[in-house]
C-alpha positions as CSV (number, residue, x, y, z in Angstrom):
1,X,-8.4,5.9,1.7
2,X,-7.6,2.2,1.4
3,X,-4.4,0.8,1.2
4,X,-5.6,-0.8,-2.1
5,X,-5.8,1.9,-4.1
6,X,-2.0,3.1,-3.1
7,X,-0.9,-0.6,-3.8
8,X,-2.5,0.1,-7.7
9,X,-0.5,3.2,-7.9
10,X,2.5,1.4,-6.5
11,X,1.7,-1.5,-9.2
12,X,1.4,0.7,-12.0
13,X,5.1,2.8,-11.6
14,X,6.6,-0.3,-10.6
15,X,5.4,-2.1,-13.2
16,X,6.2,0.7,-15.6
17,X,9.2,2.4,-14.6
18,X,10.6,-0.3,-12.1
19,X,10.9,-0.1,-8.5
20,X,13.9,2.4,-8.2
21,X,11.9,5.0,-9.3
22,X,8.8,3.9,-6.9
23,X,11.3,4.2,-4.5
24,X,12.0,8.1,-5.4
25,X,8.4,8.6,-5.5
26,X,8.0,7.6,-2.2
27,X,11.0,9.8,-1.0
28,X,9.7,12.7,-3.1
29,X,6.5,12.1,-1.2
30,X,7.8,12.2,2.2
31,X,6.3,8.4,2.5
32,X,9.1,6.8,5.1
33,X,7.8,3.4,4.9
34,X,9.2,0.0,3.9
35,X,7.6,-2.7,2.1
36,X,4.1,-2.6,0.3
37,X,0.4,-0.8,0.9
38,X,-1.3,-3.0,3.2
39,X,-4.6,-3.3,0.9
40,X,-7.1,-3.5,3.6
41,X,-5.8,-0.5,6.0
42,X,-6.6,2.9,6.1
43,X,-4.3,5.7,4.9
44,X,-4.6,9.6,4.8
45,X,-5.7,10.8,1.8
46,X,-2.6,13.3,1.4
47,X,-0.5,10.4,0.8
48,X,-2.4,9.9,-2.1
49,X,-2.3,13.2,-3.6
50,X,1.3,13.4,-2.4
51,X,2.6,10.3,-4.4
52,X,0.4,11.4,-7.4
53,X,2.0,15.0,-7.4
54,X,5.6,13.6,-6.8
55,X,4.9,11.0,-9.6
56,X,3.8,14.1,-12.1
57,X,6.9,16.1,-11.1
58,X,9.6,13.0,-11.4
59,X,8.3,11.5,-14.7
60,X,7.0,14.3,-16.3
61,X,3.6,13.0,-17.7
62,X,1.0,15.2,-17.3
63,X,-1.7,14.3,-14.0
64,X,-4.7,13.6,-16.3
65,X,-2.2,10.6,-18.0
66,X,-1.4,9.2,-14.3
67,X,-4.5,9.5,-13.6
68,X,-6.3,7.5,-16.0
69,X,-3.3,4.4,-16.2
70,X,-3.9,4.4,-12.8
71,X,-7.6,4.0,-13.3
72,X,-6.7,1.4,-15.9
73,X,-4.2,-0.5,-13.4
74,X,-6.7,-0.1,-10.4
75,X,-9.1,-1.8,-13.0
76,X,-6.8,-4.8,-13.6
77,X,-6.1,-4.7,-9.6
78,X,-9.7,-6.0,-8.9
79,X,-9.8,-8.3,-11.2
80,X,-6.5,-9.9,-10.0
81,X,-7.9,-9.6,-6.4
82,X,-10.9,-11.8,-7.2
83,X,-13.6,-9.5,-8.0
84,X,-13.3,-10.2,-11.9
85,X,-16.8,-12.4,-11.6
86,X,-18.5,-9.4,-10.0
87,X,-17.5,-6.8,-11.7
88,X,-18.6,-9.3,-15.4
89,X,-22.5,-9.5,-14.0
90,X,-22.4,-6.2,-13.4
91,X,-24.1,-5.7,-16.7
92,X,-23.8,-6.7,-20.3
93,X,-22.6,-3.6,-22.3
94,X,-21.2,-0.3,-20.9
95,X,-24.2,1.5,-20.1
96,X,-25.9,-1.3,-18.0
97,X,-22.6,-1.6,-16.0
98,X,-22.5,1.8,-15.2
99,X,-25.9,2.2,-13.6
100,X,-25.1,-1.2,-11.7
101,X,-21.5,0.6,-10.7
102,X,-23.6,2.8,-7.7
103,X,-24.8,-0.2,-6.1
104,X,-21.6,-2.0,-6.1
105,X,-20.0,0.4,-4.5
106,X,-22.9,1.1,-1.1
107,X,-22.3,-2.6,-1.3
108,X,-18.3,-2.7,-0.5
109,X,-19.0,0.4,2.2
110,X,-20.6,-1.9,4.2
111,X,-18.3,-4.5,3.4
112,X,-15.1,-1.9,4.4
113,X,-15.7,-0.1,7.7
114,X,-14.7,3.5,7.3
115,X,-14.7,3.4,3.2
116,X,-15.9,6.8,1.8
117,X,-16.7,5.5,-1.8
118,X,-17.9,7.6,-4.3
119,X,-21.3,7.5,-5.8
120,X,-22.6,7.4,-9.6
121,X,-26.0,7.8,-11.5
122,X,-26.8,7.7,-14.9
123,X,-29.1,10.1,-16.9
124,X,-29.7,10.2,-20.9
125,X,-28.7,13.6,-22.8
126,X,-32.4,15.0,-23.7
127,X,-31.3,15.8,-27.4
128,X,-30.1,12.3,-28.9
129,X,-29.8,9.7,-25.2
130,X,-26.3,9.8,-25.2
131,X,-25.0,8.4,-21.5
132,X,-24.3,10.6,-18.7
133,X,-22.3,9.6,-15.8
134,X,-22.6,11.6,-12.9
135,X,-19.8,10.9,-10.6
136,X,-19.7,12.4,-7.2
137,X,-16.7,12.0,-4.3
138,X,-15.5,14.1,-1.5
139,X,-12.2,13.7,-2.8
140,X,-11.4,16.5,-5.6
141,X,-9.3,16.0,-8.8
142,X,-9.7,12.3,-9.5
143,X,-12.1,12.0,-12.1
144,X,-9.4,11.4,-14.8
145,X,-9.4,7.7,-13.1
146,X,-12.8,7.2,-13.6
147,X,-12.3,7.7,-17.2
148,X,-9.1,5.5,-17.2
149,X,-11.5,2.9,-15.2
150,X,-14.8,3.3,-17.6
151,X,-12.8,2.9,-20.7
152,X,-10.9,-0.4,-19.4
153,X,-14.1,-1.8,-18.4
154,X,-15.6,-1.2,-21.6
155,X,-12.9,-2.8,-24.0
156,X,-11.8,-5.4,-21.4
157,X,-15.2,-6.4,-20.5
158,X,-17.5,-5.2,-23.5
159,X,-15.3,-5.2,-26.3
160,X,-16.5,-1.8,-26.7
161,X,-14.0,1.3,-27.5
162,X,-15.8,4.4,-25.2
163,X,-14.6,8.7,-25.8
164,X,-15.6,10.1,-22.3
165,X,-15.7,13.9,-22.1
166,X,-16.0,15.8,-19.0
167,X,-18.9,17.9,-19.8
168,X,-19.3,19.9,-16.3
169,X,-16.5,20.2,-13.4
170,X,-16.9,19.8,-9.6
171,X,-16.1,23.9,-10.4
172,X,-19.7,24.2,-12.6
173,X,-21.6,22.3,-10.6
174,X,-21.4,20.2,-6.8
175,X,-20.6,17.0,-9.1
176,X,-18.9,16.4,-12.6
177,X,-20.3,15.1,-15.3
178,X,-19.1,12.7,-18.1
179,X,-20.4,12.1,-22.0
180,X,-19.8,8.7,-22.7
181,X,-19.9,8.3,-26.5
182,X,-19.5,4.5,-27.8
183,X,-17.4,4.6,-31.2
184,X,-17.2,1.0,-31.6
185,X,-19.0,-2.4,-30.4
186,X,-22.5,-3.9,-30.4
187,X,-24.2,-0.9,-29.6
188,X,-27.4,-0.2,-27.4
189,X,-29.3,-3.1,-27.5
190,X,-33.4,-2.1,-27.6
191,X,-35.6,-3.7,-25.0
192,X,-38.1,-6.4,-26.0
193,X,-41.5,-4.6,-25.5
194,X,-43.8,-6.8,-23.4
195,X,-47.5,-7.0,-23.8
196,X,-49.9,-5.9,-21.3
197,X,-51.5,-8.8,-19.3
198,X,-55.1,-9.0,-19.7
199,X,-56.3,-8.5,-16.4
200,X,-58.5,-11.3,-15.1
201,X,-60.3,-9.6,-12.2
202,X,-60.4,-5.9,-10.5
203,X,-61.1,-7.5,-7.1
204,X,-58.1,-6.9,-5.0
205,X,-56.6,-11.0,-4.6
206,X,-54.4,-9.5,-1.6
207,X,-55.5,-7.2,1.2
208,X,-53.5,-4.4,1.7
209,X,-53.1,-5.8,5.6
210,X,-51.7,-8.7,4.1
211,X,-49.2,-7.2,1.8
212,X,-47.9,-5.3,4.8
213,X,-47.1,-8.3,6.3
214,X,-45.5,-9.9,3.5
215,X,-43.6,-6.8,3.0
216,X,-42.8,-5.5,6.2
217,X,-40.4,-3.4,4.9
218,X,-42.0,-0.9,1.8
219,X,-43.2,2.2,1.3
220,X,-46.0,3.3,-0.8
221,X,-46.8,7.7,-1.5
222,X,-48.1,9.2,-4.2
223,X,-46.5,11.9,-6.6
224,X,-47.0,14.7,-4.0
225,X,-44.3,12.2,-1.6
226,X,-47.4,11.5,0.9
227,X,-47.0,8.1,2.3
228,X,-50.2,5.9,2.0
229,X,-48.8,2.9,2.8
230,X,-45.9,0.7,4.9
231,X,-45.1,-2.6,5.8
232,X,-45.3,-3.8,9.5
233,X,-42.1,-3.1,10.4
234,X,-41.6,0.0,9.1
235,X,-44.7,1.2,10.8
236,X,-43.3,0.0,14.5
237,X,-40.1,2.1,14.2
238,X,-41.5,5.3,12.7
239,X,-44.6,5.5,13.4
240,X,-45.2,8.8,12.3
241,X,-45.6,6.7,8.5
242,X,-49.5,6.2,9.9
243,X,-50.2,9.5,10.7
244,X,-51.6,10.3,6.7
245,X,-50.3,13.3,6.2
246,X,-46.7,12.3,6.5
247,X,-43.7,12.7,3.3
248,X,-40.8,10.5,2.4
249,X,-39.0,13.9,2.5
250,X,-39.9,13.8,6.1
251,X,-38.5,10.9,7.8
252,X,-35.7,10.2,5.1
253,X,-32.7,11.3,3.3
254,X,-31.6,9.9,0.4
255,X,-27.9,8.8,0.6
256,X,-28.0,7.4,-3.5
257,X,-28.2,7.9,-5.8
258,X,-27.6,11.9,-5.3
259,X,-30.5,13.6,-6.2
260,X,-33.5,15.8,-4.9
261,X,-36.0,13.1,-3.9
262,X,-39.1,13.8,-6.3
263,X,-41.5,11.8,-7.9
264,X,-40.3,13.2,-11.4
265,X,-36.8,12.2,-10.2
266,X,-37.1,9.1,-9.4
267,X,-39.3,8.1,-12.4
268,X,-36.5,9.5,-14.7
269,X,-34.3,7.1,-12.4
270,X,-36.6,4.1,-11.9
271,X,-33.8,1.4,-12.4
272,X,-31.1,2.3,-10.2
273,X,-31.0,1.4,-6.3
274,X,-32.1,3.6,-3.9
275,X,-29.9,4.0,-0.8
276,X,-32.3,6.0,2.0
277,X,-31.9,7.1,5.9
278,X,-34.2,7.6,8.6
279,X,-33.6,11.3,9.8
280,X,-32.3,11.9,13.4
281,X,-35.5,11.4,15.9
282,X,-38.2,9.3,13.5
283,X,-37.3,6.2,15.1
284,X,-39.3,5.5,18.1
285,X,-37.3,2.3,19.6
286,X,-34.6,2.5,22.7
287,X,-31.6,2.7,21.4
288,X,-28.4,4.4,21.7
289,X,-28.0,7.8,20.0
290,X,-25.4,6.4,17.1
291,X,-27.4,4.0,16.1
292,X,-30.8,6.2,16.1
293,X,-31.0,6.2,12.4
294,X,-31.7,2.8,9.8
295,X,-30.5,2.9,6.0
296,X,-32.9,1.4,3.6
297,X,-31.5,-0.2,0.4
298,X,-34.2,-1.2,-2.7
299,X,-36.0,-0.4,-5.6
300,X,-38.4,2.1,-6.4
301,X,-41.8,0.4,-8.6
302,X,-44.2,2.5,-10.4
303,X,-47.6,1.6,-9.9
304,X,-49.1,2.4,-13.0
305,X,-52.9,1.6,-11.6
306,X,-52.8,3.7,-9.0
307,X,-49.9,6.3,-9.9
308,X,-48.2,5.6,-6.7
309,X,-44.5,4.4,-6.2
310,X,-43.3,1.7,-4.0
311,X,-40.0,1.5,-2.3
312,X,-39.7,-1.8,-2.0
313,X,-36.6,-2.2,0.8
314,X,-34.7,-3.9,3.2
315,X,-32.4,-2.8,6.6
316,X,-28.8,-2.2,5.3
317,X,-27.1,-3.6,8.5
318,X,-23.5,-5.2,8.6
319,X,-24.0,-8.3,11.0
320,X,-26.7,-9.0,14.0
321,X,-25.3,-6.3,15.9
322,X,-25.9,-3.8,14.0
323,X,-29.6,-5.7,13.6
324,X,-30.8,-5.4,16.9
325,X,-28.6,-2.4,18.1
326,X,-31.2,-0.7,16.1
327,X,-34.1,-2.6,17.6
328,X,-34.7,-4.9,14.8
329,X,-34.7,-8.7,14.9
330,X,-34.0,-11.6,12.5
331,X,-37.9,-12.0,12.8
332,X,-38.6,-8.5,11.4
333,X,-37.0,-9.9,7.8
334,X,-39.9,-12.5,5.9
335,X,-38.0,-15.9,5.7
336,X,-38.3,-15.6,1.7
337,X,-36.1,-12.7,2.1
338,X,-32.6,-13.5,1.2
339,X,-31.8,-10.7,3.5
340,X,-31.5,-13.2,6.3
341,X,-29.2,-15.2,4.6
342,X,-27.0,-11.9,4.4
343,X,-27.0,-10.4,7.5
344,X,-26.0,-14.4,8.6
345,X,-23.6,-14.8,6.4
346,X,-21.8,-10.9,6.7
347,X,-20.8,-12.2,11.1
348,X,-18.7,-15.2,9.1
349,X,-17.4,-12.4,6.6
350,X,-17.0,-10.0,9.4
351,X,-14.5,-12.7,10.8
352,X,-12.9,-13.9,7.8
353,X,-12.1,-10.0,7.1
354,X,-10.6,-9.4,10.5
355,X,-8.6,-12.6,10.0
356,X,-7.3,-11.8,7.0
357,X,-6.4,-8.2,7.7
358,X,-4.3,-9.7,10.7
359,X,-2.9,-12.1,8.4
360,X,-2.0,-9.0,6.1
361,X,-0.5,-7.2,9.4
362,X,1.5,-10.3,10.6
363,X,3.0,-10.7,7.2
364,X,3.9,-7.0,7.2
365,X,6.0,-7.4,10.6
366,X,7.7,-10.5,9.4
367,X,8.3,-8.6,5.7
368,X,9.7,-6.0,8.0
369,X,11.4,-8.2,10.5
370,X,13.5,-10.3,7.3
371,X,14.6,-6.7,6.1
372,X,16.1,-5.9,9.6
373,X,17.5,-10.0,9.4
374,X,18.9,-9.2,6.4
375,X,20.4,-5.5,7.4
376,X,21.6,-7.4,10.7
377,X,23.8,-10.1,8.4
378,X,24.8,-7.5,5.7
379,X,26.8,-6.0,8.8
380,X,28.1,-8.5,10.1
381,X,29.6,-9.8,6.7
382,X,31.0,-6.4,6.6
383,X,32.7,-6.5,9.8
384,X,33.6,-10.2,8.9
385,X,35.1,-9.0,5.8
386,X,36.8,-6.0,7.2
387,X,39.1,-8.0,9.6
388,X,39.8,-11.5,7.7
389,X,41.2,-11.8,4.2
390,X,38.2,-12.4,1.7
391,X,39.4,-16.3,0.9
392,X,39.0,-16.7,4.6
393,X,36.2,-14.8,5.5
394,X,34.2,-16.7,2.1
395,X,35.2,-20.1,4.0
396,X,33.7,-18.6,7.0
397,X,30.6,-17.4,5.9
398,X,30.0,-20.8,3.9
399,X,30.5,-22.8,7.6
400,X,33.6,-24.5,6.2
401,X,36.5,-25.2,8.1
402,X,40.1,-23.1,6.8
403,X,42.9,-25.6,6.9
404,X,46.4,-24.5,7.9
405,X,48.5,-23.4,4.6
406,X,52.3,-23.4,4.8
407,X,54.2,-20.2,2.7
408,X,57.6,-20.4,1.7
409,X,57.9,-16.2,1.1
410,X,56.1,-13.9,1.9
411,X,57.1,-10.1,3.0
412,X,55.9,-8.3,6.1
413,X,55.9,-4.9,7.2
414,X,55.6,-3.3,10.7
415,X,55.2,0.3,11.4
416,X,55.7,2.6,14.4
417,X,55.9,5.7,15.9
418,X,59.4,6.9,17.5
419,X,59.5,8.2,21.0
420,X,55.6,7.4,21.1
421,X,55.4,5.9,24.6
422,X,57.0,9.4,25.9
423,X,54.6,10.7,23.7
424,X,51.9,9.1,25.9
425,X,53.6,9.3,29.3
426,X,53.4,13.0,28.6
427,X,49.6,13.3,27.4
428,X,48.1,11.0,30.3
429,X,45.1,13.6,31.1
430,X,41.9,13.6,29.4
431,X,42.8,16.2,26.9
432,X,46.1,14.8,25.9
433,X,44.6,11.3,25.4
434,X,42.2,12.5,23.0
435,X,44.6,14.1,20.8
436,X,47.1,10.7,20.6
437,X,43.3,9.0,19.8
438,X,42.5,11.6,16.9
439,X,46.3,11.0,15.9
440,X,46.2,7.4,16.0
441,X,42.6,7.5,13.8
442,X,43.8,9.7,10.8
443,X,47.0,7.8,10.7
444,X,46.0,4.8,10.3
445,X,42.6,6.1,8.6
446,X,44.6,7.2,5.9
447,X,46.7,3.7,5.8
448,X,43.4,1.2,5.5
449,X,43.0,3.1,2.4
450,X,45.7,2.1,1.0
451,X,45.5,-1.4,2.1
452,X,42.1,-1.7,1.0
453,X,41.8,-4.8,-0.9
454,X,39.6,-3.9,-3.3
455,X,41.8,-1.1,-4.6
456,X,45.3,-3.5,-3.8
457,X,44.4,-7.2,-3.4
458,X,47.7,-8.5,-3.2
459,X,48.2,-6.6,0.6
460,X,46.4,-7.5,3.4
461,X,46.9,-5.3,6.7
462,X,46.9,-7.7,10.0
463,X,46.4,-5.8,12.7
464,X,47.1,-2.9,14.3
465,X,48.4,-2.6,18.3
466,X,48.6,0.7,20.2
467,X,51.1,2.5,17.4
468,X,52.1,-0.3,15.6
469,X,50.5,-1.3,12.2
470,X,51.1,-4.3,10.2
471,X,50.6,-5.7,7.2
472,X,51.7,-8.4,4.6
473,X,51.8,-9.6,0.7
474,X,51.9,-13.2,-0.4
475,X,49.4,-14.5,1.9
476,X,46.6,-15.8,2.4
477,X,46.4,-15.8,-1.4
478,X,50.5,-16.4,-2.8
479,X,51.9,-13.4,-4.7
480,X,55.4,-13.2,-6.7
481,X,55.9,-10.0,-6.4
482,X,55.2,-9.0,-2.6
483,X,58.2,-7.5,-1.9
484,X,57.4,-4.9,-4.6
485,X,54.1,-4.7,-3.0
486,X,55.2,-4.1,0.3
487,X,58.2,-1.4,-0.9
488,X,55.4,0.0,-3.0
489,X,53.1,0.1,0.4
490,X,55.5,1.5,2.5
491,X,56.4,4.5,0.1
492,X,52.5,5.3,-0.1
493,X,52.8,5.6,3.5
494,X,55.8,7.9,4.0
495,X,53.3,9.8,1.4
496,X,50.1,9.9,3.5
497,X,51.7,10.5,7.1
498,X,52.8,14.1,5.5
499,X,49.3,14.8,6.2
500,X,48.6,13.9,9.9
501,X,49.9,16.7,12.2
502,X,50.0,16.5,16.0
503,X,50.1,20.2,17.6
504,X,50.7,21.2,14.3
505,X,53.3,19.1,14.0
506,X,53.5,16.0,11.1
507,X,54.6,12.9,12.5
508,X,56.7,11.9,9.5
509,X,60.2,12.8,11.4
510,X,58.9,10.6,14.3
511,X,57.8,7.6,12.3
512,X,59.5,4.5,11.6
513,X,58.7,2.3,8.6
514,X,60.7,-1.5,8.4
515,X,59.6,-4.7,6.6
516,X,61.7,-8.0,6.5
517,X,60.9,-11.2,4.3
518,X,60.4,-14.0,6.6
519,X,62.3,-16.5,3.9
520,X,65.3,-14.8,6.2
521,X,63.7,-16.6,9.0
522,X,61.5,-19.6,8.9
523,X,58.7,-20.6,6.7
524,X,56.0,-19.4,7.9
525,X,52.2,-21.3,8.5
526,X,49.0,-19.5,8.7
527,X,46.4,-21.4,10.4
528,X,45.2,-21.5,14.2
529,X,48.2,-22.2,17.1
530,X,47.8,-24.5,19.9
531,X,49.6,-24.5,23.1
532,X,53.3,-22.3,24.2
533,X,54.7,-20.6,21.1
534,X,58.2,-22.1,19.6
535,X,60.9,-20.2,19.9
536,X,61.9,-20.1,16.1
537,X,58.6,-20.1,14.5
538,X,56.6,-16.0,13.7
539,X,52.9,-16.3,13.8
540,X,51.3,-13.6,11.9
541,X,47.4,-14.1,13.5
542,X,45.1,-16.9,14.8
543,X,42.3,-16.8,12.3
């Protein structure tokens, strides 16, 4: 399935319920992907289904509701992705759209290599000619977005309020079935009945040789489905049309609208397009195997004069390629065909589409290669933050230089362990210096939390060196009462080390708290050091 239609679904919950709960969807639905749907790449349909049952199960609407505001937002999607003019000459009320809606669809699977798009025909209820859309896909349980589609279409488009009613299921029948009842809007408007042209002669004006030749491409039987007649072309690559006794039936299968190819049949549907396919082996040209068969895409004509029907066609091919890979040429077309002007036109298409798919793919890998940026610089600001006060690191961050300050009082605090470089001497194999490690971690583990700034702002822990640990309160940001902070610290602390053990041992008999207000000393400066240190001046850190 295209990415488009999981970028609609993605639209609608985002739009709806925001993209947190998208976001759950997608982890409900085991989709580990970052980013958007890329619209014109190929997913597996389980991701589908999965993101539709994960969006039932977290919102707790019922499937048939998801269903059809997804059909309503897939609606909107194509009209915001440029097929708005399209989908408006489709037809002028409901009905007329909907027997158009086949056609557009063969038309984007040649357009969209690899799309399986569903197919649709239209038939009249025999008891009043109410509309029946006959909707077939490969893909079960998604009819509730047709409706959600059809009934968009007809208010957005036709001003028309529709009730749809699924009147058989894929379970009754190998296709469901849908009574489209119009409760408000213009109604069916009646055809203008035309009057029959007098005719001037019954001499034949053109030969039958001659309309072969303008036609190369039709095919003429009668109601039993015996050819009588085809153009040029046709004739050259199944030649078995010129034997007389040959059927449609027997050199083609029809691929829409889904029906049992009959004359009845396709009277009853003489206004829809007819998608048909040479059957493996009628073709008499040398080509390779996968490309042994030709799809023909027209209209079927009744010939009232004769009683015969005329498929009046033309090749279905994506580019030249595909032309003469099935040993056709740009010849075989008549030049007032505008048939050439589409198989011309699809090699510029062709390249626009693989252009902008790997426009759509390049922006993906930047998308994804920003997020990654982005991830990159949230962890470094974290270790910036985690190792420089937060007025310091902001200055940092910003590019801005961080002057030298001067403090008249602040209060520091050291901490160490007693006896803890016989502790070490004593522990020097590989066992023994893991254990001072896991020591070392929990203590001072357990003292970052209480330094945290976010839970105490007014201390700031320095650094820590082999057992020692040191903080201080008043700078960088001045605080009047940091000797109760430190006191208040250093209490916490005696607290906390009664929980780290060492051989089952706590440390708190071998550990040594002091703190000392530099206004004892000197004043102190914070800022970066040059050169030999004086011998009466305490520097804290070079930041």
């Amino acid at each position: 399935m295209y990415g488009f239609v999981n970028y609609a679904l993605e639209l609608l919950v985002v739009k709806t319920f925001g993209d947190e709960t998208w976001e759950k969807i997608k982890k409900s639905a085991d989709v580990n992907m970052e980013g958007q749907f890329l619209v014109r790449q190929i997913y597996e349909d389980e991701i589908t289904y999965n993101l539709i049952a994960a969006a039932v199960e977290l919102l707790q609407i019922p499937a048939t509701a998801i269903l059809e505001l997804f059909g309503k937002m897939f609606f909107e999607f194509c009209q915001d992705s440029g097929y708005d003019k399209i989908l408006q000459v489709l037809g002028a009320t409901p009905r007329d759209f909907l027997q158009n809606l086949d056609a557009l669809h063969d038309h984007l699977g040649t357009l969209y290599p690899g799309m399986r798009a569903p197919s649709f025909r239209c038939t009249e209820r025999p008891e009043d000619g109410a509309l029946v859309l006959h909707y077939y896909s490969d893909r079960p349980g998604l009819e509730h977005i047709v409706i959600g589609i059809v009934k968009t279409v007809a208010s957005k488009l036709h001003g028309t309020e529709v009730e749809i009613e699924i009147l058989k299921t894929k379970d009754e029948c190998d296709h469901v079935q849908f009574l489209i009842t119009e409760t408000s809007g213009p109604g069916r408007v009646p055809m203008p009945e035309i009057a029959e042209i007098e005719t001037l002669s019954l001499e034949p004006k053109v030969s039958p040789a001659t309309f072969c030749r303008v036609f190369p491409f039709h095919i003429m039987f009668d109601r039993g489905l015996r050819i009588v007649q085809t153009g040029t072309t046709i004739a050259r690559v199944v030649p078995k049309t010129c034997s007389g006794e040959c059927l449609v039936t027997d050199i083609l299968d029809t691929v829409r609208p889904h029906l049992e190819l009959s004359f009845e049949n396709i009277l009853s549907h003489i206004n829809t397009v007819y998608v048909l396919q040479t059957r493996p082996g009628v073709m008499h040209v040398p080509v390779l195997e996968e490309y042994s068969s030709l799809r023909l895409k027209g209209q079927m004509l009744y010939v009232p004069e004769s009683d015969l029907v005329i498929f009046l066609c033309y090749p279905s091919v994506m580019n030249l390629d595909d032309l003469t890979r099935r040993g056709l040429y740009i010849s075989d077309i008549p030049i007032h065909d505008a048939t050439r002007d589409l198989v011309l036109m699809s090699e510029q298409f062709e390249a626009d589409y693989k252009l902008t798919r790997n426009l759509e793919l390049l922006t993906d890998k930047l998308q994804q290669t920003y997020r990654e940026l982005e991830g990159e610089k949230q962890k470094t600001d974290r270790l910036l933050y985690s190792v420089l006060p937060i007025s310091v690191a902001n200055e940092l961050r910003h590019q801005r230089p961080v002057p030298a300050r001067r403090y008249d009082c602040v209060t520091l605090l050291f901490s160490g362990i007693v006896g803890f470089s016989t502790y070490c001497a004593s522990n020097t194999d590989s066992g023994g210096a893991m254990k001072i490690v896991q020591m070392l971690n929990q203590l001072y583990t357990a003292f970052d939390v209480l330094t945290d700034p976010k839970k105490n702002p007014n201390i700031y822990k320095v650094e820590t060196v082999g057992d020692k640990y040191m903080a201080v309160s008043g700078l960088p940001e001045p605080c009047a009462s940091h000797a109760r902070g430190i006191a208040r610290l250093a209490l916490d602390m005696m607290y906390r080390v009664k929980e780290v053990q060492v051989d089952g041992e706590p440390v708190l008999d071998g550990f040594l708290l002091y703190y000392t207000e530099n206004h004892h000393w000197h004043p102190l400066r914070r800022g970066r050091y040059r050169g030999h240190r004086p011998p009466d001046a305490k520097i804290l850190s070079v930041w």
